[in-house]
C-alpha positions in Angstrom: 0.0 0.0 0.0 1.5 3.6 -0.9 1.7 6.3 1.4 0.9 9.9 0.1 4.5 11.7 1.8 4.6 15.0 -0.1 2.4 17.4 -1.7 4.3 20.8 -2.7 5.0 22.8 -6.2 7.9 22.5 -8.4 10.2 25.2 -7.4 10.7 26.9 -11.5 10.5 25.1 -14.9 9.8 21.2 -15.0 11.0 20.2 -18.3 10.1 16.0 -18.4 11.2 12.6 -16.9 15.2 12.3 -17.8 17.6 9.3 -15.8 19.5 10.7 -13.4 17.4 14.1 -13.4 17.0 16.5 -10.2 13.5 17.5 -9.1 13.3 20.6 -6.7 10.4 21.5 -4.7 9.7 24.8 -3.2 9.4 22.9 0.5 13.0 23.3 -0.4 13.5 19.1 -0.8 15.4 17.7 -3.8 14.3 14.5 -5.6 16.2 12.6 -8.0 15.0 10.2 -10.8 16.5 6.8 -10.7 14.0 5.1 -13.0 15.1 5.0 -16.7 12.3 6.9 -18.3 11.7 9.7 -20.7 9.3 12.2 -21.4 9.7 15.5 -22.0 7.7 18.5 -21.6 7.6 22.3 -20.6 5.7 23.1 -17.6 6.1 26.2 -14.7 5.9 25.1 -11.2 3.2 22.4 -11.5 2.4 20.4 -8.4 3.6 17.5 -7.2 2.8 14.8 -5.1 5.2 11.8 -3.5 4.7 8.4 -2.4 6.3 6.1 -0.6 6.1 2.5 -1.6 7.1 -0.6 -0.1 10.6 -0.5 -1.3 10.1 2.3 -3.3 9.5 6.5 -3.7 7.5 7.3 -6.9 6.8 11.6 -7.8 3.6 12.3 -9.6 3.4 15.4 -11.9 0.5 17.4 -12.9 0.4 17.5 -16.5 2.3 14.5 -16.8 1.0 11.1 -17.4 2.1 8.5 -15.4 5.1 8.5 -12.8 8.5 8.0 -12.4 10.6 6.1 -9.4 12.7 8.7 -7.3 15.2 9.5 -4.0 15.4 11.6 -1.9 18.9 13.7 -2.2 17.9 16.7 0.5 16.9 17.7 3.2 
């Protein structure tokens, strides 16, 4: 069962899903994609939403369809 552990707004331009891309949040967290996906797009601080899986940390978009595995990098 997944755990809703963040809601906030992406802190500037969100430009897609990209390995090994950085995801900043304006609670002031950074996120970092370590699922091998791709999509890209051009969106202005759209919210976001995180969940914590069993194993697992997946981010949710708006806009975006889908979501994409992540880690926590800070704070």
């Amino acid at each position: 069962m997944e755990q809703l552990i963040v809601e906030s707004t992406m802190d500037g331009v969100f430009c897609g899903w990209r390995q090994e891309g950085y995801f900043k949040l304006e609670n002031g967290e950074i996120w970092e994609q370590i699922s091998k996906e791709y999509k890209f797009c051009n969106l202005v601080k759209p919210r976001v939403r995180i969940y914590r899986g069993k194993l697992l940390h997946f981010i949710e978009v708006q806009g975006m369809d889908g979501r994409v595995q992540v880690r926590k990098v800070s704070p």
